[in-house]
C-alpha positions in Angstrom: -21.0 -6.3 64.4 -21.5 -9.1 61.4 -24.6 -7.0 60.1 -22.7 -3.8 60.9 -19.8 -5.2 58.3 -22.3 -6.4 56.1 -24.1 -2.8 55.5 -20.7 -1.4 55.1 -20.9 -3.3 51.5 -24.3 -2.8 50.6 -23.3 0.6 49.6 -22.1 2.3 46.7 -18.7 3.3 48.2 -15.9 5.6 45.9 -13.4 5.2 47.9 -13.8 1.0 47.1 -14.1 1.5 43.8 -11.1 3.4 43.3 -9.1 0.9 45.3 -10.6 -2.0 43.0 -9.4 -0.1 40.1 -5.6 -0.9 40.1 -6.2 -4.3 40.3 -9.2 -4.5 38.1 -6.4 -2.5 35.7 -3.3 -5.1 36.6 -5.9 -8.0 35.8 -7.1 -6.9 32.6 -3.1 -5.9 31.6 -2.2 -9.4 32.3 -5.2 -11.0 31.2 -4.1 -9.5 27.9 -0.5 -10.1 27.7 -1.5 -14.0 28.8 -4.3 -14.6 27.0 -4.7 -12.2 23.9 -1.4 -12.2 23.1 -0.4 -15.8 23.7 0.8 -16.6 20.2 3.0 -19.9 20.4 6.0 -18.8 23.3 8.2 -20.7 21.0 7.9 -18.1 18.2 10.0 -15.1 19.0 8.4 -11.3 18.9 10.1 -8.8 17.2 10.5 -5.4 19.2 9.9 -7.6 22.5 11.8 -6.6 25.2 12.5 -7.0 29.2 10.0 -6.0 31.9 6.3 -5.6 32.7 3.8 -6.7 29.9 6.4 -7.0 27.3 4.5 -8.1 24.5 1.9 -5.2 25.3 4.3 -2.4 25.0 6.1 -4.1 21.8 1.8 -3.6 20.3 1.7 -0.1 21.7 4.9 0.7 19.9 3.9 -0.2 16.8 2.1 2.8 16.0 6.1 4.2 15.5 8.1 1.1 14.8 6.0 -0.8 12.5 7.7 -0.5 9.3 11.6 -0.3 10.8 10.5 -2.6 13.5 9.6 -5.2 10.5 12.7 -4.6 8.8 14.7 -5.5 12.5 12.6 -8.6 12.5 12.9 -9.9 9.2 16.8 -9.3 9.5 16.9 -11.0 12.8 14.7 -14.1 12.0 13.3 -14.0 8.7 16.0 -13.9 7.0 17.3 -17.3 8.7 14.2 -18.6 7.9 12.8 -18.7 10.9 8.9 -17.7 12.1 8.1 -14.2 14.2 5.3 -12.6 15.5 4.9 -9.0 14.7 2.9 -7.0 17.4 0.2 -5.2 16.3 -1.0 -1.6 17.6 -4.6 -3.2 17.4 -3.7 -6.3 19.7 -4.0 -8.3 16.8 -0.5 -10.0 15.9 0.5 -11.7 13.0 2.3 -14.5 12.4 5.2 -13.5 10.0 6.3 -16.3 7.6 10.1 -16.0 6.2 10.9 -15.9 2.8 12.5 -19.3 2.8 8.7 -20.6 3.6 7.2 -18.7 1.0 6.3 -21.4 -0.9 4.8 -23.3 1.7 2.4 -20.5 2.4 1.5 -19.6 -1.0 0.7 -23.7 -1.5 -1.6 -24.4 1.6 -5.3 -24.9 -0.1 -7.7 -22.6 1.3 -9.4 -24.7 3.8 -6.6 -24.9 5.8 -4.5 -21.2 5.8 -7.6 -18.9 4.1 -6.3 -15.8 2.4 -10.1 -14.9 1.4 -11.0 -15.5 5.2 -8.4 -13.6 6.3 -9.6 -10.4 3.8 -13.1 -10.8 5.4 -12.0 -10.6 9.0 -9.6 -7.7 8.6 -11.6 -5.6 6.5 -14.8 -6.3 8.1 -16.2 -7.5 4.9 -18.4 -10.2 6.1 -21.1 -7.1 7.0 -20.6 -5.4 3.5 -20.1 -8.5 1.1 -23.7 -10.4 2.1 -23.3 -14.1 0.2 -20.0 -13.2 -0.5 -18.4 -15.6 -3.4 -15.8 -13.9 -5.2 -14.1 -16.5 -7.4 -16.4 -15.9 -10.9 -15.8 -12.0 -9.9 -12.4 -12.2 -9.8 -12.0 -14.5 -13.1 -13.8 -11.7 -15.0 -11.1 -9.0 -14.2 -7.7 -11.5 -14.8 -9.2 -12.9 -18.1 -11.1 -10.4 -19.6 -9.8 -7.3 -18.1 -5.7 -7.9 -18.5 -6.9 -9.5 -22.3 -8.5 -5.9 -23.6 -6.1 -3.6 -22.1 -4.6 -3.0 -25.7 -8.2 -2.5 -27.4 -8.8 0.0 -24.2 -5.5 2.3 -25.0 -7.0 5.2 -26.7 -10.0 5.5 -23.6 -7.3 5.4 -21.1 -5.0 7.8 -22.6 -8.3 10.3 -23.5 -9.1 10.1 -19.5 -5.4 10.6 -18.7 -5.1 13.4 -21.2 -8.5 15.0 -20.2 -8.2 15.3 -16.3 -4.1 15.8 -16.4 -4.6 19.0 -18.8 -7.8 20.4 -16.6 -5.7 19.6 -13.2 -2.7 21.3 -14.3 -3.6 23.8 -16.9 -2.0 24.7 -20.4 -0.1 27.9 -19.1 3.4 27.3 -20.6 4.9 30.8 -19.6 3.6 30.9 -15.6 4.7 27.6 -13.3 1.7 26.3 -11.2 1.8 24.2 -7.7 -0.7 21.3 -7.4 -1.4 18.8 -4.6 0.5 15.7 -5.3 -2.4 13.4 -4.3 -5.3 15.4 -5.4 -3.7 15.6 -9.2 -3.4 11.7 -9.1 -6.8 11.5 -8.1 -8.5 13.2 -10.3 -6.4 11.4 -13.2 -6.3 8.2 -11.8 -9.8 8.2 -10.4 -11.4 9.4 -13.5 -9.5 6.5 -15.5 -10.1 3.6 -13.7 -13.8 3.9 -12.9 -13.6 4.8 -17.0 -12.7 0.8 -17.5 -15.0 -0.3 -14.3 -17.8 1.5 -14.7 -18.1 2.8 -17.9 -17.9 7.0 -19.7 -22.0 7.1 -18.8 -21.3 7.9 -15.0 -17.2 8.1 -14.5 -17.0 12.1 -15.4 -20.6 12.7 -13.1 -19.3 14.3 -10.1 -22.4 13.4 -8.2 -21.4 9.5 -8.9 -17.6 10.7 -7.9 -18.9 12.1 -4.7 -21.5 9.0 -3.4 -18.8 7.0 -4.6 -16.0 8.8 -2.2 -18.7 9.0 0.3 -19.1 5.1 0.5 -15.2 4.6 -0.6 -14.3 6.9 2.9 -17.1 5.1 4.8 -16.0 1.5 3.8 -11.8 2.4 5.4 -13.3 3.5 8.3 -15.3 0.8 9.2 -12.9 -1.5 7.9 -10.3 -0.2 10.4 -12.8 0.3 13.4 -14.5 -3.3 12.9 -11.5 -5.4 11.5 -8.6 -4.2 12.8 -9.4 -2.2 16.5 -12.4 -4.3 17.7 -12.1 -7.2 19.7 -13.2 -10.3 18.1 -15.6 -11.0 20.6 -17.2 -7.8 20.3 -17.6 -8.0 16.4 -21.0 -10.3 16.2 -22.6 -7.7 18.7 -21.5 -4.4 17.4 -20.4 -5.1 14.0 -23.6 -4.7 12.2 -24.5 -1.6 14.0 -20.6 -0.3 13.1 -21.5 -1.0 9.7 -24.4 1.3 9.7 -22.9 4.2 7.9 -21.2 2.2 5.6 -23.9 -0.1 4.3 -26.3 3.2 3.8 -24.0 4.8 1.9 -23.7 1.5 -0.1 -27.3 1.2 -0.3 -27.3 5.0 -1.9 -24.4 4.1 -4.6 -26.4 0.8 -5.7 -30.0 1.9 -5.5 -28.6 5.6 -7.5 -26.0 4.6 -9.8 -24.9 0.6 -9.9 -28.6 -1.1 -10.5 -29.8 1.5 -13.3 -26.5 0.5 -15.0 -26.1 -2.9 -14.2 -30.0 -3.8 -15.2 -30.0 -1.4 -18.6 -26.6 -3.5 -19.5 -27.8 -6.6 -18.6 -31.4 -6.0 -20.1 -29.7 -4.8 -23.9 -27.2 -7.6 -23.9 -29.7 -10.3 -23.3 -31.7 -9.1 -25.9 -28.7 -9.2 -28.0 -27.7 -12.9 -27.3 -31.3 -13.8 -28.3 -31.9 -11.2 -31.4 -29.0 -11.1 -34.1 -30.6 -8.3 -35.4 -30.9 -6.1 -32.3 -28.7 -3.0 -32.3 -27.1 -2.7 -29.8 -22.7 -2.2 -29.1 -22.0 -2.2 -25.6 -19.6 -0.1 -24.1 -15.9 -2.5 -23.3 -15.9 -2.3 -19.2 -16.0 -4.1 -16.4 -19.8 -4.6 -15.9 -20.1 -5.8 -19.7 -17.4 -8.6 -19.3 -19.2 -9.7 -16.5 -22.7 -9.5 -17.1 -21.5 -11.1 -20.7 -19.2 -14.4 -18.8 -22.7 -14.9 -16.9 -24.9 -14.9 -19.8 -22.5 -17.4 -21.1 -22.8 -19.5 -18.6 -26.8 -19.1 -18.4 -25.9 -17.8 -14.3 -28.1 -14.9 -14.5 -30.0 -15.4 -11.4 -26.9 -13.4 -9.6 -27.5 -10.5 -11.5 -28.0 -7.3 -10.5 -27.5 -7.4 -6.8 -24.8 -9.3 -6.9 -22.4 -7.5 -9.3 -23.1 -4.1 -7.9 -22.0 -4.7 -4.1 -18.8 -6.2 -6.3 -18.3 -3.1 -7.9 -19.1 -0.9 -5.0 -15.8 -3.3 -3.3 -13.6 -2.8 -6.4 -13.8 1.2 -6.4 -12.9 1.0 -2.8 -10.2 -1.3 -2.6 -8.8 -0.3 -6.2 -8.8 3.9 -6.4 -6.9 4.1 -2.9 -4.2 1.6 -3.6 -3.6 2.8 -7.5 -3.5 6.5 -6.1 -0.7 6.0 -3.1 1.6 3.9 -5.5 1.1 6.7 -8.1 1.9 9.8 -5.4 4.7 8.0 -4.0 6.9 7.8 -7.6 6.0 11.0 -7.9 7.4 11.9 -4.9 10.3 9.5 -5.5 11.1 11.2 -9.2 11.0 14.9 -7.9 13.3 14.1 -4.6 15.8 11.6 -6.4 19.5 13.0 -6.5 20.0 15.4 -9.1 23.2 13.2 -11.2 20.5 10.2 -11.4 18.9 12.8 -14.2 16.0 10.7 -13.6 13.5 12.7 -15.3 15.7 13.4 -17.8 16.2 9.7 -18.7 12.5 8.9 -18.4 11.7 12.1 -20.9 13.8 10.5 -23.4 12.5 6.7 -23.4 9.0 8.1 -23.6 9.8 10.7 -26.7 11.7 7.6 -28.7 9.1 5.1 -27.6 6.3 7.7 -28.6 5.1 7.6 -32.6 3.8 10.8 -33.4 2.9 10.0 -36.7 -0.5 10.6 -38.2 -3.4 8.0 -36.9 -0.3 6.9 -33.9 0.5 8.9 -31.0 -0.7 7.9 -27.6 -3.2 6.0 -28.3 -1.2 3.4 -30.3 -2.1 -0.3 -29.4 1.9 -1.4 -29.9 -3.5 -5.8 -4.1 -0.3 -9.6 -0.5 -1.0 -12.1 0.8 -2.1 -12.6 4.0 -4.0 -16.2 5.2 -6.3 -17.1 8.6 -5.5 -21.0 9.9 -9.0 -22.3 9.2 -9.0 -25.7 10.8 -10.5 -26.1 14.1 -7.1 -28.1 15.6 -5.0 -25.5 13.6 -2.0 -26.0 11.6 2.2 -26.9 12.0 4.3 -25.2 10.7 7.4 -26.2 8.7 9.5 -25.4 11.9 7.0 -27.4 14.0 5.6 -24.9 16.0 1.5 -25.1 16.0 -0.7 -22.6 15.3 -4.7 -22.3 17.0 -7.8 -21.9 14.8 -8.1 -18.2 13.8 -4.4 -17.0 13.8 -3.2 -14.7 10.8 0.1 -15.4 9.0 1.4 -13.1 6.6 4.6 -12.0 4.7 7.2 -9.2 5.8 7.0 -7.5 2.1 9.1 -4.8 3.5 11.8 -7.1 5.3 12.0 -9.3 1.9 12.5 -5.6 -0.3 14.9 -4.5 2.3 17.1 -8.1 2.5 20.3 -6.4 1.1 21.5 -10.0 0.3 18.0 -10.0 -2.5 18.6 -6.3 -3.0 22.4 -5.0 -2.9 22.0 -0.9 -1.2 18.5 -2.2 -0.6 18.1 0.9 1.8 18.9 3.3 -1.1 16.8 4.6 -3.7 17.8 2.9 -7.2 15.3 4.0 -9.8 16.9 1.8 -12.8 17.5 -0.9 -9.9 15.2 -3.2 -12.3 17.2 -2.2 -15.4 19.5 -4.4 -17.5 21.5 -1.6 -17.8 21.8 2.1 -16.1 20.7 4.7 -19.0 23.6 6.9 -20.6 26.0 3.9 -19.0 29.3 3.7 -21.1 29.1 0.6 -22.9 31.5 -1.0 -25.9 29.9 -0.7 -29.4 28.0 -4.3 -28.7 26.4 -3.7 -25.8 25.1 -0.1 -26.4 23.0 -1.6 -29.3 21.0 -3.1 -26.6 18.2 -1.4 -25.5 17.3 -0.6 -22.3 14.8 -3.2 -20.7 13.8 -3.5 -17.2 11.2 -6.7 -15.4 7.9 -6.2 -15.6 6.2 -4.7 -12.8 3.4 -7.2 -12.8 5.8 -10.3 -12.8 5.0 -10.8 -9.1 7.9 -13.5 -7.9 8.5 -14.5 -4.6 11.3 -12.1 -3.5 9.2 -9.3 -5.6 5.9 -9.0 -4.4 4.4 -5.2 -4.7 1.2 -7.5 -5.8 1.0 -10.3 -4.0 2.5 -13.3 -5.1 0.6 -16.9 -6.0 -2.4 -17.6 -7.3 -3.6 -14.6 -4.1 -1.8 -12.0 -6.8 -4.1 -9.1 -7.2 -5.7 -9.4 -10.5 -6.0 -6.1 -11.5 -2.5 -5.4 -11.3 -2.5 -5.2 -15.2 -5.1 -2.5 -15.6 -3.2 -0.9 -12.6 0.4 -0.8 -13.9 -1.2 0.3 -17.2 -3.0 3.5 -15.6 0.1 4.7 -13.6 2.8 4.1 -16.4 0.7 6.6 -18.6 -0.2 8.8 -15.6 3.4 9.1 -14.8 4.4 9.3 -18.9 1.7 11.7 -19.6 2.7 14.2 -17.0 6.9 13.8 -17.8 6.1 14.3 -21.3 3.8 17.1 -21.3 5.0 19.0 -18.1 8.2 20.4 -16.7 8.5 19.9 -12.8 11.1 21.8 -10.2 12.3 19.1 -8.0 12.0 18.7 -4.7 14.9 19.5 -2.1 13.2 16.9 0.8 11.3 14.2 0.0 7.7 14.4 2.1 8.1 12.0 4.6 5.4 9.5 4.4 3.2 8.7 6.9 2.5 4.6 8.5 -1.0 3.9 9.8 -1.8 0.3 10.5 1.2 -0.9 8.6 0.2 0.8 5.7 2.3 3.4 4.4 0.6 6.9 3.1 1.8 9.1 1.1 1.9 13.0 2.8 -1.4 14.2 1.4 -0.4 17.9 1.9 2.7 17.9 -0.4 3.0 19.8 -4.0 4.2 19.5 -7.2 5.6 23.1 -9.3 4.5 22.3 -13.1 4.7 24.1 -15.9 3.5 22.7 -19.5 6.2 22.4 -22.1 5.8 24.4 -25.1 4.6 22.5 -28.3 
């Protein structure tokens, strides 16, 4: 009988396997909601509510509720200064720190609450960025770059000017449609690598396409590896993951970046060490760099080093310059009709514009998120401990949307940031003052489209510079029909993307 019992389980049996299942199934569930998700129970999770695997079905719902779900959470806790957890589609919640702890974030040194660490973990940088030390990069661009954006006016606007007028056509009698996003990046795209790269290999469309290729590559990995695979899983299969990503890298370096980076390097050298060599170097990105290390006699990193930098910097830099850009766009052709928007916009950019001979247009007048990096973790200002490896971040879209920040915070104000309304009736005194508005690169800590702290992006100069004269460019040279919807805008992974489909109707205005 014992043997007889024993046989029966020394065979592959269905019928036991698909009873094990359920359980196997209810194990893993709560295994997850127990383990996984067993932030501090003290901290409260926004969208949580009542029955099986709660904190489960508050991630699964985020797919849908992540942006209105952040707004519920910040206005329920946040905005008392209190700490949330805000589920995550991806299993991965975050820590959520209120804007009355700002501060305290922003001021933890980064061997405690990492915002570099954080950036390597989510966007699976650690298998794309080998020896990864970012800090001389990163002085180069907030130095050098935000210093010689007046000297770099006229190669902006002739990029702007160029790829606007081939996007959109000179037809002034017939009005064209255009994709929204693909107009922005040709114009965008085009202008930016101008600055990063250099006029040798920005208008190749060969370097355009390995540079997509790579640029497409590098999200998706970044979203498989960082965001949707368990961290226990990522020192197995992230390197394979990586696969497509790093060959494509490999192409974009070994084709484009090295040739560039070593002919640079190789001319400017010769030129620190010869007076009398000719030799003027085009004002970019690579040539600030390559010059800072030459100053300081670092030149060991060079090529290598600055090329998987740049190969980064397109990637991170083209996507996030091109949704802001489609998104006023967007906002300009769908805003209420008595705002006369465009009309006010038109008019600043015709009296601020000096056409007058040797003038014109080419006159010269990324938030942060941190990862708790000790190994017994870190308190927070309520008291509530964190473990080793959590992520803490701020509810940007909570703080915009605080109406007690913003008054009508949920409606769209276009001269919100303006010390005055345009065409606003004023007394004699105050209509002599002209219309200002705050800088959009004066990052504070209830305004942070940037970031905010010493974790601001750095670029944010080059990148307010490129879409003010994207969006100026088209308004001055181009009538647009307005829209009767706005194109809703699409949330993936708590980022919000512009509809991709959506068109403009253009016409150019007549000289």
């Amino acid at each position: 009988m014992l043997e007889t019992a024993f046989d029966s389980f020394s065979y592959w049996n269905p019928i036991w396997a698909l009873s094990l299942s359920p359980i196997l199934a209810i194990t893993f569930l709560f295994w997850v909601e127990k383990w996984l998700l067993s932030s501090p129970n003290t901290l409260p999770w926004m969208g949580e509510r009542s029955g099986f695997f709660p904190r489960i079905s508050a991630c699964l719902r985020d797919k849908n509720e992540s942006v209105p779900g952040l707004k519920a959470g910040y206005s329920t806790f946040g905005s008392k200064g209190k700490f949330f957890v805000k589920p995550d589609m991806a299993f991965q919640p975050q820590i959520m720190v209120s804007q009355e702890h700002l501060r305290w974030f922003l001021d933890q040194p980064q061997d405690v609450l990492s915002i570099w660490a954080h950036r390597l973990e989510k966007m699976a940088l650690e298998f794309i960025l080998l020896g990864h030390n970012d800090t001389f990069f990163l002085d180069v661009i907030h130095h050098k770059m935000a210093r010689n954006l007046g000297k770099l006016q006229g190669v902006l606007v002739e990029e702007v000017s160029r790829n606007m007028d081939a996007a959109l056509g000179a037809d002034t009698e017939n009005w064209v449609e255009a994709n929204v996003w693909v107009t922005v990046e040709k114009v965008i795209v085009l202008a930016l690598m101008r600055i990063l790269v250099g006029q040798s290999v920005c208008r190749n469309d060969t370097f355009w396409k390995d540079a997509k290729g790579f640029m497409n590559a590098f999200g998706f990995s970044s979203i498989l590896i960082g965001r949707i695979l368990p961290k226990f899983l990522k020192s197995i299969l992230g390197w394979p993951l990586s696969g497509l990503t790093l060959i494509r890298q490999r192409k974009l370096m070994n084709k484009w970046y090295i040739p560039l980076v070593e002919e640079r390097f190789t001319n400017l050298l010769k030129m620190s060490q010869d007076p009398d060599f000719d030799y003027t170097p085009p004002q970019d990105l690579i040539t600030w760099t390559l010059d800072s290390l030459l100053r300081t006699g670092n030149v060991e990193r060079c090529p290598n080093s600055i090329t998987r930098r740049l190969a980064f910097m397109v990637s991170v830099a083209v996507p996030s310059v091109q949704i802001v850009t489609t998104n006023i766009i967007h906002d300009m052709l769908s805003s209420p009709s008595d705002m006369k928007v465009r009309e006010h916009l038109y008019n600043e950019i015709a009296n601020a514009l000096d056409t007058s001979p040797g003038k014109g247009w080419a006159d010269q007048h990324l938030l942060p998120q941190g990862k708790v990096i000790p190994k017994e973790g870190i308190t927070l200002p309520s008291w509530q401990q964190l473990p080793k490896g959590t992520w803490l971040g701020i509810p940007v879209v909570g703080i915009h949307s605080d109406e007690n920040i913003y008054p009508n915070a949920a409606k769209y104000e276009p001269f919100r940031f303006c010390n005055r309304k345009p065409g606003e009736e004023l007394d004699e005194k105050d209509a002599a003052i002209p219309v200002t508005s705050t800088g959009v690169v004066n990052v504070t800590d209830i305004f942070l489209p940037f970031g905010a702290g010493k974790s601001a992006c750095p670029g944010r100069f080059l990148a307010s510079h490129v879409m003010k004269l994207t969006i100026a460019y088209l308004l001055y040279n181009y009538e647009l029909k307005p829209y009767s919807q706005r194109p809703l805008n699409n949330v993936i992974f708590g980022n919000i993307i512009p509809n991709k489909e959506a068109t403009m109707i253009v016409r150019r205005r007549k000289a």
